[in-house]
VEXSE-476845 format. One record per atom (N, C-alpha, C): residue in three letters; x, y, z. Coordinates in nm, 3 decimals. Example, Ala and Ser with C-alpha at 12.3 -4.5 7.8 and 13.67 -1.06 7.14 Angstrom:
VEXSE-476845
r | X | Y | Z
Ala | 1.319 | -0.569 | 0.780
Ala | 1.230 | -0.450 | 0.780
Ala | 1.320 | -0.330 | 0.780
Ser | 1.285 | -0.225 | 0.708
Ser | 1.367 | -0.106 | 0.714
Ser | 1.290 | 0.003 | 0.787
end
This chain:
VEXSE-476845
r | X | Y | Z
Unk | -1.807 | 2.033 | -1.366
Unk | -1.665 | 1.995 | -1.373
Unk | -1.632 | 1.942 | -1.512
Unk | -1.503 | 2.028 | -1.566
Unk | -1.510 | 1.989 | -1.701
Unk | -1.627 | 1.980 | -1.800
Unk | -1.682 | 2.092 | -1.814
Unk | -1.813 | 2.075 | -1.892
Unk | -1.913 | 2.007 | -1.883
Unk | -1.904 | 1.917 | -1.756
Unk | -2.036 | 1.828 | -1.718
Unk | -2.129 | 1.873 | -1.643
Unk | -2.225 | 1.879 | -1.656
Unk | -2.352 | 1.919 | -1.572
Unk | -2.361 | 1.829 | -1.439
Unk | -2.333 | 1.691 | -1.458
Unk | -2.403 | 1.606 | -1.329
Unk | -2.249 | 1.483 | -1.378
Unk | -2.283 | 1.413 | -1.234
Unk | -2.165 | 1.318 | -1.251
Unk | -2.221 | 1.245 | -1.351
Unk | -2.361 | 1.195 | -1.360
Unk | -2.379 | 1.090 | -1.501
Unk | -2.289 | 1.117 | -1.618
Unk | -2.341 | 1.257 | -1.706
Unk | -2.259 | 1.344 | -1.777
Unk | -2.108 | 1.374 | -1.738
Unk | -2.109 | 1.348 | -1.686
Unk | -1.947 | 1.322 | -1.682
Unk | -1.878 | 1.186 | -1.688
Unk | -1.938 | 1.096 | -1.638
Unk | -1.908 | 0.946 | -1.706
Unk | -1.939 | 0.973 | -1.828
Unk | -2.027 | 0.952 | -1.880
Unk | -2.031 | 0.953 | -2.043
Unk | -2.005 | 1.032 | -2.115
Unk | -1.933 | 1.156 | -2.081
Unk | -1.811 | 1.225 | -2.163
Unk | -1.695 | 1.171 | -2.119
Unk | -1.642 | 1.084 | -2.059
Unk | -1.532 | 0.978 | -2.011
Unk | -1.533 | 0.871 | -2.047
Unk | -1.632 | 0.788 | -2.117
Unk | -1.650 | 0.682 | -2.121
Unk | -1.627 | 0.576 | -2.030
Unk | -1.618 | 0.377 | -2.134
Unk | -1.582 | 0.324 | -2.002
Unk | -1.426 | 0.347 | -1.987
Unk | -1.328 | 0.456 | -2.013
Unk | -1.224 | 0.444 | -1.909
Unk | -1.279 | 0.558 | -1.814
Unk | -1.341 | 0.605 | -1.761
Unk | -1.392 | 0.649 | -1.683
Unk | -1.423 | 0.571 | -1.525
Unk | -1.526 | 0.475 | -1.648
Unk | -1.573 | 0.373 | -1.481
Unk | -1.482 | 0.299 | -1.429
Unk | -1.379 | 0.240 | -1.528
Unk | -1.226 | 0.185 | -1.485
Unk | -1.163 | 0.273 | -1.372
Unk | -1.131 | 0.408 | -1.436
Unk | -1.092 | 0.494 | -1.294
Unk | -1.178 | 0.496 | -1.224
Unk | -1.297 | 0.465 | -1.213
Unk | -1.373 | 0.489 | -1.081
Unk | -1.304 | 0.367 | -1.004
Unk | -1.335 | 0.247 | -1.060
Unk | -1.311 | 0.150 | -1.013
Unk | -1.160 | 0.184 | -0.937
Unk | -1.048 | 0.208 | -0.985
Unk | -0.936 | 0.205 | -0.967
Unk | -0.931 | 0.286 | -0.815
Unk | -1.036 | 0.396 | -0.859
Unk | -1.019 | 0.491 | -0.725
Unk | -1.054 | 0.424 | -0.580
Unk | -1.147 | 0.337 | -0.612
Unk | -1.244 | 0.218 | -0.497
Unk | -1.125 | 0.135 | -0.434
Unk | -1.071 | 0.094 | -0.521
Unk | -1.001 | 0.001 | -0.468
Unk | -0.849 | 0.044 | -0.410
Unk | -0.818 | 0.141 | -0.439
Unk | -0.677 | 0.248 | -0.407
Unk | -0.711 | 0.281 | -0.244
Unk | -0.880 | 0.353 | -0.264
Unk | -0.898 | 0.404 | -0.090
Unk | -0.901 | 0.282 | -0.006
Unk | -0.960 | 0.171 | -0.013
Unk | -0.984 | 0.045 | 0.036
Unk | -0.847 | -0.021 | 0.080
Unk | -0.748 | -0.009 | -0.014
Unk | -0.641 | -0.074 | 0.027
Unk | -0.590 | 0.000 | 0.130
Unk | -0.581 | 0.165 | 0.070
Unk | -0.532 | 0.281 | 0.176
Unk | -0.569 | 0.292 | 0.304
Unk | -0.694 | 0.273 | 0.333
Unk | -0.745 | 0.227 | 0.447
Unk | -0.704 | 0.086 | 0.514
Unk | -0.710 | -0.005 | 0.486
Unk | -0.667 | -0.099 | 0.506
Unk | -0.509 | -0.120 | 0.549
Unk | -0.425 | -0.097 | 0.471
Unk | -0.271 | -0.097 | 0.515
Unk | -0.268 | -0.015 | 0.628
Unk | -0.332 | 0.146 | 0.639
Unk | -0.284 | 0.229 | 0.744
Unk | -0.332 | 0.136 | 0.898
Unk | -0.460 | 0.118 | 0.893
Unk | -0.504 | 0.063 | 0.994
Unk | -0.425 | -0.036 | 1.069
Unk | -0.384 | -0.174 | 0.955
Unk | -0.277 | -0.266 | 0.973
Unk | -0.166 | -0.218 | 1.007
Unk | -0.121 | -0.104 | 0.962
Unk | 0.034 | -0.077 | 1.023
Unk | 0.028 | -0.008 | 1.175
Unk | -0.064 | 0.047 | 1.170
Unk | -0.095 | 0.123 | 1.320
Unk | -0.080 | 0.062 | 1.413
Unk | -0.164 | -0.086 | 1.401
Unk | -0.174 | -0.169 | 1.511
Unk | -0.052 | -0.280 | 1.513
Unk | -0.001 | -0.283 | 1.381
Unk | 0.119 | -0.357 | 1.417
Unk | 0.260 | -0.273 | 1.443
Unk | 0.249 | -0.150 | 1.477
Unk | 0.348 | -0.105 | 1.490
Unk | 0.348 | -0.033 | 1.663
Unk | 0.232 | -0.049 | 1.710
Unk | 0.222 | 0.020 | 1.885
Unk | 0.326 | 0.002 | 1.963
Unk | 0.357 | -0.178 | 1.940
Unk | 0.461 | -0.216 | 2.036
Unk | 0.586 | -0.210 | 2.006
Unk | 0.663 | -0.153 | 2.082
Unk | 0.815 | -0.079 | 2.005
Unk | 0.934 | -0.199 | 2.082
Unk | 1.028 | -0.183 | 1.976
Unk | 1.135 | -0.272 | 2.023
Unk | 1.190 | -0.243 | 2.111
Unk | 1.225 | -0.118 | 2.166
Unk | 1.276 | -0.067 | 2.295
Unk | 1.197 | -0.138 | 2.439
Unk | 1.069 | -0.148 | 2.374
Unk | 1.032 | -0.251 | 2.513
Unk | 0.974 | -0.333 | 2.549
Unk | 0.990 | -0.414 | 2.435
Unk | 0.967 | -0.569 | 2.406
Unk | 1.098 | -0.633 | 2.481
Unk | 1.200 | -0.522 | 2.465
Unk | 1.331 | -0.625 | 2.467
Unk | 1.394 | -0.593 | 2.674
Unk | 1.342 | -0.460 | 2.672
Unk | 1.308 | -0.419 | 2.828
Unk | 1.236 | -0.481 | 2.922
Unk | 1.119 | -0.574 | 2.865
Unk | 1.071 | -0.653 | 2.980
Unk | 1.076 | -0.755 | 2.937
Unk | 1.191 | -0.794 | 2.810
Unk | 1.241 | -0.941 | 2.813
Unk | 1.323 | -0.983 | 2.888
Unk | 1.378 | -0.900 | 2.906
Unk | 1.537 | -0.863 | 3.006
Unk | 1.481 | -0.857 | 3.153
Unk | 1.352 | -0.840 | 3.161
Unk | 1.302 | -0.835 | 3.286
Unk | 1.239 | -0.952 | 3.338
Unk | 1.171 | -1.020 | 3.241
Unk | 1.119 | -1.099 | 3.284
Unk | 1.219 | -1.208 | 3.340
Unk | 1.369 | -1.234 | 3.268
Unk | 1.459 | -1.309 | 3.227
Unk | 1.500 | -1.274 | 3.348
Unk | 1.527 | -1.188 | 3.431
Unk | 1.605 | -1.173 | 3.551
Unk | 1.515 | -1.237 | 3.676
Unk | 1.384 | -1.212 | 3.626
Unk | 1.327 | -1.207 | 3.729
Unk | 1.261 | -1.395 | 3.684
Unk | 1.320 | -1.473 | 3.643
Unk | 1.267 | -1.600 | 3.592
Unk | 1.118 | -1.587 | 3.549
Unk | 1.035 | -1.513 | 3.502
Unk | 0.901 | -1.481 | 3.430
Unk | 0.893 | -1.481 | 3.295
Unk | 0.981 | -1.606 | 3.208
Unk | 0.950 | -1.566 | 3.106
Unk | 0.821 | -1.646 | 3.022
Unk | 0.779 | -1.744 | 3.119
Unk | 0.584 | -1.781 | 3.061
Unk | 0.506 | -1.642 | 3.139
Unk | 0.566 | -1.551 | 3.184
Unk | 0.445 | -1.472 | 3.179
Unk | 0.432 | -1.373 | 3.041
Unk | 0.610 | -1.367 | 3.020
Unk | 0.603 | -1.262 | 2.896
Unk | 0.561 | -1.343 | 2.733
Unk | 0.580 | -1.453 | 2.768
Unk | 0.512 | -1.544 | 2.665
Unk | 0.328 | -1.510 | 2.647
Unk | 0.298 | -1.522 | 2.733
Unk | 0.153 | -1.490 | 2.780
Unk | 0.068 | -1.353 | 2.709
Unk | 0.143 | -1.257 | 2.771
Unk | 0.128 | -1.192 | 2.788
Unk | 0.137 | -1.073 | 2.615
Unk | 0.237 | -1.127 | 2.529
Unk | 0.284 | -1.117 | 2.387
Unk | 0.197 | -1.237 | 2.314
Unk | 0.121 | -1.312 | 2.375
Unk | 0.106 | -1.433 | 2.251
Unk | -0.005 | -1.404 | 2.180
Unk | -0.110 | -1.283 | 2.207
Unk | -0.216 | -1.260 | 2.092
Unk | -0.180 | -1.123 | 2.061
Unk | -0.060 | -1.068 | 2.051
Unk | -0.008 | -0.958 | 1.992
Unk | 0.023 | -0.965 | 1.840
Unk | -0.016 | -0.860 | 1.735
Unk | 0.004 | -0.924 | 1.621
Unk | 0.119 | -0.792 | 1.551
Unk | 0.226 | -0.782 | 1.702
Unk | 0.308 | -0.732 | 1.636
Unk | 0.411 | -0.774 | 1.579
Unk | 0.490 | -0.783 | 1.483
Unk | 0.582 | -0.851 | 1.389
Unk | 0.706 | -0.856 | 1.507
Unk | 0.726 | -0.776 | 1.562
Unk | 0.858 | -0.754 | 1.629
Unk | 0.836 | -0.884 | 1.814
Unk | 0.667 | -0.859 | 1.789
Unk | 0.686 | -1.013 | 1.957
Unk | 0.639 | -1.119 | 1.879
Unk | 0.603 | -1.161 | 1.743
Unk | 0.585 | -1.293 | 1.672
Unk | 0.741 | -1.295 | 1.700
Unk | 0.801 | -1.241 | 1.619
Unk | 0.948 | -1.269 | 1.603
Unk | 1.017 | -1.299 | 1.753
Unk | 1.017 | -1.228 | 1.835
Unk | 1.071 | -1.259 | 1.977
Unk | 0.959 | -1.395 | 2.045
Unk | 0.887 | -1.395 | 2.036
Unk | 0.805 | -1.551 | 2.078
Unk | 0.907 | -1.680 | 1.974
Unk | 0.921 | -1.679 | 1.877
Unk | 0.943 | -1.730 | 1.772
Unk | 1.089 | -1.748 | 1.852
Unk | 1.159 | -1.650 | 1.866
Unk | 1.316 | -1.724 | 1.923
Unk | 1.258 | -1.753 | 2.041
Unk | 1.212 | -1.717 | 2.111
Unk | 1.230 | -1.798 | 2.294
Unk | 1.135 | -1.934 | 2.246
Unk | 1.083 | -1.999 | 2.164
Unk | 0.995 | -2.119 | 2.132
Unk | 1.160 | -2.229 | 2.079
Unk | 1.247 | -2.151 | 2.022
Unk | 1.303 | -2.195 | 1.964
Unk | 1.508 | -2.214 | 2.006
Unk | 1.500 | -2.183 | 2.119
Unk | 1.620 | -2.091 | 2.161
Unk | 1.736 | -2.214 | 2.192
Unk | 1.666 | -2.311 | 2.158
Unk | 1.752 | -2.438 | 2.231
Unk | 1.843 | -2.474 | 2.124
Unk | 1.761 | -2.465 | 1.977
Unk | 1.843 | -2.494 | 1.855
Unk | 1.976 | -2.479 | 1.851
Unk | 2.088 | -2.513 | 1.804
Unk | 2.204 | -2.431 | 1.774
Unk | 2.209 | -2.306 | 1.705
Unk | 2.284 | -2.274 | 1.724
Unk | 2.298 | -2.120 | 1.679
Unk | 2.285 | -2.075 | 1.554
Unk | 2.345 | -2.149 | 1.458
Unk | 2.363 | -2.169 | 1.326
Unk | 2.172 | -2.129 | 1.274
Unk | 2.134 | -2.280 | 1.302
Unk | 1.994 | -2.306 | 1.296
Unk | 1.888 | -2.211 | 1.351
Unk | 1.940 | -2.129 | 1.448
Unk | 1.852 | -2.028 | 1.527
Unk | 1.854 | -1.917 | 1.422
Unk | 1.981 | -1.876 | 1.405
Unk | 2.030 | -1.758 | 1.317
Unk | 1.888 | -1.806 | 1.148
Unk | 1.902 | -1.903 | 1.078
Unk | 1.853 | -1.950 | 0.980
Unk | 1.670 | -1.927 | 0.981
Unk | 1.624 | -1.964 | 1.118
Unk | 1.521 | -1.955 | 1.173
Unk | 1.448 | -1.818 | 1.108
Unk | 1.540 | -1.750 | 1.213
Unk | 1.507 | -1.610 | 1.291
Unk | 1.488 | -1.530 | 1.128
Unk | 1.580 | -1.543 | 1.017
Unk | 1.626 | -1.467 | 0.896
Unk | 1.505 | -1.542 | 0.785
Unk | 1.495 | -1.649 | 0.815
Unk | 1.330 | -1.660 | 0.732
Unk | 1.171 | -1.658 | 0.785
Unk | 1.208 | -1.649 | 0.916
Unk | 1.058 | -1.526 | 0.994
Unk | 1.071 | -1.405 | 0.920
Unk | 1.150 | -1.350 | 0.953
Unk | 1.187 | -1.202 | 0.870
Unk | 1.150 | -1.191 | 0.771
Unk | 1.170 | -1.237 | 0.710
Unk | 1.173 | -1.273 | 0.543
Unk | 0.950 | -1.271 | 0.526
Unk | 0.942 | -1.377 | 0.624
Unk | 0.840 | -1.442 | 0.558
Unk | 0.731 | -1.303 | 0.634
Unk | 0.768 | -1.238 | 0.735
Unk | 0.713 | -1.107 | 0.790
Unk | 0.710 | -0.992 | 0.720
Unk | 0.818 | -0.984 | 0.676
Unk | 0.874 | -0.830 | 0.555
Unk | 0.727 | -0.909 | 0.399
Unk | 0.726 | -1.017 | 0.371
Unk | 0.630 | -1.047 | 0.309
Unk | 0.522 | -1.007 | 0.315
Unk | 0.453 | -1.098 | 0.449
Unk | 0.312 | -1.006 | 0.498
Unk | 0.283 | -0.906 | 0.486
Unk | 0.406 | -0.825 | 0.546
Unk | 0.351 | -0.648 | 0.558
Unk | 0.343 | -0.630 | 0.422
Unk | 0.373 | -0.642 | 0.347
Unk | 0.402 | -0.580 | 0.172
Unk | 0.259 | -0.637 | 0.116
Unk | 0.210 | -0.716 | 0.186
Unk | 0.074 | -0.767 | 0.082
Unk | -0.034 | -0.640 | 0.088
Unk | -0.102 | -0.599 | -0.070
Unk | -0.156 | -0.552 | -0.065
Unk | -0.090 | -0.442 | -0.143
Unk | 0.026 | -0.398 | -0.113
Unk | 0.090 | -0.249 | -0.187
Unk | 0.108 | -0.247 | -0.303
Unk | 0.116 | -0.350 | -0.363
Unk | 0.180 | -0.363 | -0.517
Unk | 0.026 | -0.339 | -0.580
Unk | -0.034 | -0.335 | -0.536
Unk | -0.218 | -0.300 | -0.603
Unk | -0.158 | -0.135 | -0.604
Unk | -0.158 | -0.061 | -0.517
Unk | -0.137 | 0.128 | -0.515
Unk | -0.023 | 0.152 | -0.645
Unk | 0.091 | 0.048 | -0.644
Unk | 0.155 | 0.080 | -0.730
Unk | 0.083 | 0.032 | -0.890
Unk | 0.067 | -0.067 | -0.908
Unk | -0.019 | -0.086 | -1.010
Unk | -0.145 | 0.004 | -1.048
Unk | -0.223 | 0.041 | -1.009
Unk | -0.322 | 0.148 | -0.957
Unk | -0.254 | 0.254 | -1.004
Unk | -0.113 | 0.373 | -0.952
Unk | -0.055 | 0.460 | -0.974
Unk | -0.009 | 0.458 | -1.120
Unk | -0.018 | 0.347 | -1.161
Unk | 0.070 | 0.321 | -1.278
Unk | -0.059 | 0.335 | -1.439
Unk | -0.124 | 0.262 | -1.383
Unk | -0.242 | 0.219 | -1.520
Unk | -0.343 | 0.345 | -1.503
Unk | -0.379 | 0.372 | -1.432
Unk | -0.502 | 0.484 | -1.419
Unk | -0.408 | 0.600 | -1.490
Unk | -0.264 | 0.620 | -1.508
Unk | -0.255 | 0.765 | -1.623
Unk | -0.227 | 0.682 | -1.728
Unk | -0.237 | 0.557 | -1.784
Unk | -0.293 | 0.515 | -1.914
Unk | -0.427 | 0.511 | -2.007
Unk | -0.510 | 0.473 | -1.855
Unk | -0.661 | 0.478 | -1.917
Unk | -0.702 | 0.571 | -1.894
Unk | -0.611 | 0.708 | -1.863
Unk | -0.658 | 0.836 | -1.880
Unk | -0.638 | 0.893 | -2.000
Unk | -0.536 | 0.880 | -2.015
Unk | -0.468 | 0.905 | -2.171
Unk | -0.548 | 0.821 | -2.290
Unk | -0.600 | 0.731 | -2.268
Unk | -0.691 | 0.618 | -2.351
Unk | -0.781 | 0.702 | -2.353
Unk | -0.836 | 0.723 | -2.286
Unk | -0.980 | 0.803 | -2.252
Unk | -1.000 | 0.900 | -2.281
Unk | -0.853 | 0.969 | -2.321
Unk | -0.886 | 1.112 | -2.381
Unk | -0.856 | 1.056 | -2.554
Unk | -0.747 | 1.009 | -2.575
Unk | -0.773 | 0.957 | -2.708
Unk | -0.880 | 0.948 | -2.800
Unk | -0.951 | 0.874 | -2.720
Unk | -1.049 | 0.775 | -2.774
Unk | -1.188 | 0.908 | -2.780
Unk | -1.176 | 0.971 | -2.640
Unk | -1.330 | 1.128 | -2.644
Unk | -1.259 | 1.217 | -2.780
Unk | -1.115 | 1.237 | -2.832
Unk | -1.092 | 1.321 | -2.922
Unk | -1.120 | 1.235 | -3.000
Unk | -1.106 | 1.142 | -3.078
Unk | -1.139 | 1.085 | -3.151
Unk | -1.307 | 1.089 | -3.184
Unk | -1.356 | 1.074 | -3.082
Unk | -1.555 | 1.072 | -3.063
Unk | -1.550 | 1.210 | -3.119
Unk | -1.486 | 1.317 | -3.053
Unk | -1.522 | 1.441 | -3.098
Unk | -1.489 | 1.468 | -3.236
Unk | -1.393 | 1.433 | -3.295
Unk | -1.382 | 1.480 | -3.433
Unk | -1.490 | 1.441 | -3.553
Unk | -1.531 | 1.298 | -3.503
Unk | -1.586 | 1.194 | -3.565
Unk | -1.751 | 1.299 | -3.583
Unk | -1.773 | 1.354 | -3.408
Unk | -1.886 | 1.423 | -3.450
Unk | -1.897 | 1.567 | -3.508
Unk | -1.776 | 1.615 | -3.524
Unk | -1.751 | 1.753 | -3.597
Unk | -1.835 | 1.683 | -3.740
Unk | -1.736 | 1.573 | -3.807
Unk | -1.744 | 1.559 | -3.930
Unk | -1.889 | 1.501 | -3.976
Unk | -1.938 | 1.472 | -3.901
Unk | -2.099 | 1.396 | -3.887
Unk | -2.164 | 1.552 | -3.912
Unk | -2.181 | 1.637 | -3.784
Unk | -2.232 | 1.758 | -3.842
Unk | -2.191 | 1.893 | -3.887
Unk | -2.081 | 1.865 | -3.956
Unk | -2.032 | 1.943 | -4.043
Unk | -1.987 | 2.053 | -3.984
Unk | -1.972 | 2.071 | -3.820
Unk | -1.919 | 2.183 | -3.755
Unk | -1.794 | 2.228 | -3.760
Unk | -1.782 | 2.346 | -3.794
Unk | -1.644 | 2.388 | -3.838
Unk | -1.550 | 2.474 | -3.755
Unk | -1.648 | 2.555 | -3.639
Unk | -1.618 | 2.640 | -3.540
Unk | -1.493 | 2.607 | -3.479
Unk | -1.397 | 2.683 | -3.406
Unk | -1.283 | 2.664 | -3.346
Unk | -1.306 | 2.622 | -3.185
Unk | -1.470 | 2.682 | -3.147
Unk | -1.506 | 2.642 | -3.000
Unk | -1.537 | 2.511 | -3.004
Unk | -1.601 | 2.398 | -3.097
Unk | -1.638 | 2.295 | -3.116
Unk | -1.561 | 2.234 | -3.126
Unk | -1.453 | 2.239 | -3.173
Unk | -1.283 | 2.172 | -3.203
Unk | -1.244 | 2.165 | -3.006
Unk | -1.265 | 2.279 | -2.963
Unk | -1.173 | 2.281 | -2.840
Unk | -1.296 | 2.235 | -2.742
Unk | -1.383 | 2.228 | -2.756
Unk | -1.501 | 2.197 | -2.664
Unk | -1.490 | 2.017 | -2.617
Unk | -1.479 | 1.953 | -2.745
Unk | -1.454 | 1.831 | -2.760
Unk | -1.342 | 1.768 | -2.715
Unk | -1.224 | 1.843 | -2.726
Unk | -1.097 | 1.818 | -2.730
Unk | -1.077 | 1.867 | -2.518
Unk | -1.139 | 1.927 | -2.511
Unk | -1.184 | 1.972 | -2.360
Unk | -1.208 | 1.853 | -2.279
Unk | -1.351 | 1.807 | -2.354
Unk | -1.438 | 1.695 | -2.287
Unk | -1.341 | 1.561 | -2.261
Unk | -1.296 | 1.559 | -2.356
Unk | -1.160 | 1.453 | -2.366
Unk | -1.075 | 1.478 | -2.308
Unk | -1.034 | 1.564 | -2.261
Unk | -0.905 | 1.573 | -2.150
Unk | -0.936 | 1.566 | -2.013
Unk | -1.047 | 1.552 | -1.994
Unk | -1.082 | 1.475 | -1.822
Unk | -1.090 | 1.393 | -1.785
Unk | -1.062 | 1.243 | -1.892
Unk | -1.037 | 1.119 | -1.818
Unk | -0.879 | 1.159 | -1.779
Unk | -0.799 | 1.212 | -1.833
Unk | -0.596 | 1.255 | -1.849
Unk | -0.635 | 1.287 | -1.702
Unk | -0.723 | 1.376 | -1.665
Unk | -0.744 | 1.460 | -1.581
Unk | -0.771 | 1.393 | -1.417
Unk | -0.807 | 1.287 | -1.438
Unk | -0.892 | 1.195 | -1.337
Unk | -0.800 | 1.113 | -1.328
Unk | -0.724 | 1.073 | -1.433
Unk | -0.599 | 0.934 | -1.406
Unk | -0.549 | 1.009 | -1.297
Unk | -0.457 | 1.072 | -1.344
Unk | -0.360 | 1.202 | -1.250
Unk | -0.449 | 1.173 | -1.155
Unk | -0.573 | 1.263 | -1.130
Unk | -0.605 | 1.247 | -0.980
Unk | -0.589 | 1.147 | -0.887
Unk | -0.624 | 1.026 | -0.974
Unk | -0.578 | 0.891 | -0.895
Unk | -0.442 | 0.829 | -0.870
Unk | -0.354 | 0.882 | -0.983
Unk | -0.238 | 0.760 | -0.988
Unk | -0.142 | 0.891 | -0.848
Unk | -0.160 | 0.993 | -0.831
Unk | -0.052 | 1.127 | -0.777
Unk | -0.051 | 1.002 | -0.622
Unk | -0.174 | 1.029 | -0.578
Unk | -0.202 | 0.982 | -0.416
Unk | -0.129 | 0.870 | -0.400
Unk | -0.187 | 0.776 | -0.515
Unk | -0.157 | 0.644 | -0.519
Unk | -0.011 | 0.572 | -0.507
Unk | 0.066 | 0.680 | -0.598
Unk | 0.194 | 0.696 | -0.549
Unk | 0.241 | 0.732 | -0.437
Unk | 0.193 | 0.801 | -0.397
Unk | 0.238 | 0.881 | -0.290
Unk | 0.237 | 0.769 | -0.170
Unk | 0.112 | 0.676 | -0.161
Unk | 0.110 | 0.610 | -0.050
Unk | 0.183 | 0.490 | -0.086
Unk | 0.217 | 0.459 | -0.212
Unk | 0.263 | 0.329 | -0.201
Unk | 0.414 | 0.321 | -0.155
Unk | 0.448 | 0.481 | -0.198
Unk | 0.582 | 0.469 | -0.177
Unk | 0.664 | 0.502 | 0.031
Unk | 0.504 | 0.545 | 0.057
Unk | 0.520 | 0.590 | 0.243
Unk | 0.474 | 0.479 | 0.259
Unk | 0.394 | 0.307 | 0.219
Unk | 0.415 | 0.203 | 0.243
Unk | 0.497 | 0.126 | 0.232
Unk | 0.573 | 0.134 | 0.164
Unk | 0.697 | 0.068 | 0.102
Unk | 0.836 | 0.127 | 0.206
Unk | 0.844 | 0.253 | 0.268
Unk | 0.921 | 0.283 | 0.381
Unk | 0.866 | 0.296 | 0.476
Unk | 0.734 | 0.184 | 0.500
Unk | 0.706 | 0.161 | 0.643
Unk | 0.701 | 0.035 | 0.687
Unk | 0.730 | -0.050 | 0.549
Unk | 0.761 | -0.223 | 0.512
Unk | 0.957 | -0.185 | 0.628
Unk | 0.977 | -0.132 | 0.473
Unk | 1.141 | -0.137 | 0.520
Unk | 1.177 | -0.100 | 0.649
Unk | 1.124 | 0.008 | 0.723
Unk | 1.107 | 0.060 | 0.848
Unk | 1.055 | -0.102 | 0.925
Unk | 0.953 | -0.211 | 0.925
Unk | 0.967 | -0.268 | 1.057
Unk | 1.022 | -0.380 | 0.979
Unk | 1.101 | -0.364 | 0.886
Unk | 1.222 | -0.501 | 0.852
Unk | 1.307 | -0.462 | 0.891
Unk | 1.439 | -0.294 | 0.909
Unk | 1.501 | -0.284 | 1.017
Unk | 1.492 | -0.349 | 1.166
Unk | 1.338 | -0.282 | 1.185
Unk | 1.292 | -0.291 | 1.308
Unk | 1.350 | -0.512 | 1.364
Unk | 1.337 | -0.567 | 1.307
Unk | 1.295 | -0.662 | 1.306
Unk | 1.449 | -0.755 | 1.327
Unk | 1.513 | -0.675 | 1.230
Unk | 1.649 | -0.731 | 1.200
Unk | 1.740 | -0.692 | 1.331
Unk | 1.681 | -0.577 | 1.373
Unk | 1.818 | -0.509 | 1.537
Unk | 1.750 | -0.601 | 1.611
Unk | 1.611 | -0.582 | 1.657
Unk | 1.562 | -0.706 | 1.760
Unk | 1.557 | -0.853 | 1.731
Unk | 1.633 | -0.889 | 1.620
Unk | 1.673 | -1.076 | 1.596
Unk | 1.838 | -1.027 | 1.682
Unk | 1.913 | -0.922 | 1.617
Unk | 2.005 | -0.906 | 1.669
Unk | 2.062 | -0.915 | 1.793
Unk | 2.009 | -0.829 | 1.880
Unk | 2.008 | -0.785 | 2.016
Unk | 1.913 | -0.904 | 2.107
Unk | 1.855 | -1.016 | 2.018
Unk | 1.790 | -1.162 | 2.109
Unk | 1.916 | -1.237 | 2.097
Unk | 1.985 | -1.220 | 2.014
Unk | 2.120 | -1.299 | 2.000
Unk | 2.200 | -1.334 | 2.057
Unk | 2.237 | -1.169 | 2.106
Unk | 2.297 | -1.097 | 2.209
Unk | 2.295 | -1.161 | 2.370
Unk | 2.154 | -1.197 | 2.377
Unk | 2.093 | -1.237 | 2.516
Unk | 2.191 | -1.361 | 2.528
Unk | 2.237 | -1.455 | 2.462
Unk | 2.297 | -1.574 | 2.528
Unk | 2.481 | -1.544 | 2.499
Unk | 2.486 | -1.453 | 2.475
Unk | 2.647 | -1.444 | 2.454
Unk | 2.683 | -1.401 | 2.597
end
């Protein structure tokens, strides 16, 4: 790949921005893994029926069972609904104030972690571009050392050097890609979050 025989040889026609993108790549899948997993499980329980057997429990006077029953759930949408029925006595004003900096401090949580993919997306096609810089530069340096004059030796070098460019790209494309389907899956359960503060509101009118 790219003129390398073995991955060694290919780090060290990359130099260290090479191992930087390695690094970058480690920590891109790690997060990637990580967020998907986290959103999976915080997203199972849907507001359609959180708020269906709130309404149920509420008719049917059961609402320490639905307390119970939601309280080691670590979905954003029954923190938030535990969070008003803990709190429901407040005035309204104060409930409303409550409810809008859970949110707040929830839309937070979920976002931890993403600004690494974007950072990640961002610097890895720098220290690719560094990395090729710096191998054309190595290469000319060794034209002029041994006096090679050939047009394949010019482009051979100039080759070897364009696969860190080559490797940023590989990393920063994905990296984008997920930060930005994390970033509308943040906003996705801060909707989520904002109709079901809404529609708990609702319950005492």
């Amino acid at each position: 790949m790219f003129g390398a025989k073995n991955i060694i040889e290919f780090f060290q026609i990359g130099g260290f921005a090479m191992y930087f993108l390695a690094l970058c790549s480690i920590i891109a899948l790690g997060v990637f893994i990580e967020r998907s997993i986290t959103y999976y499980r915080k997203s199972r329980i849907k507001r359609e029926l959180i708020m269906h057997e709130l309404k149920k429990a509420i008719k049917n006077k059961k609402i320490e069972s639905f307390k119970e029953r939601y309280n080691s759930s670590i979905s954003p949408l029954a923190e938030l609904t535990l969070k008003y029925l803990e709190n429901k006595e407040l005035k309204k004003d104060k409930l409303k104030s409550l409810m809008e900096r859970t949110i707040l401090e929830k839309e937070t949580e979920l976002d931890r972690y993403n600004s690494i993919l974007g950072t990640i997306s961002n610097v890895s096609i720098y220290f690719g571009l560094l990395g090729t810089v710096l191998g054309i530069i190595k290469a000319f340096e060794s034209i002029a050392v041994t006096g090679a004059s050939s047009v394949s030796s010019v482009i051979k070098g100039v080759a070897e050097a364009l696969s860190t460019t080559a490797v940023g790209l590989m990393i920063a494309i994905p990296s984008s890609i997920a930060y930005n389907y994390f970033t509308n899956k943040v906003n996705s359960f801060t909707t989520e979050m904002e109709l079901i503060a809404m529609e708990l509101s609702e319950l005492d009118d």
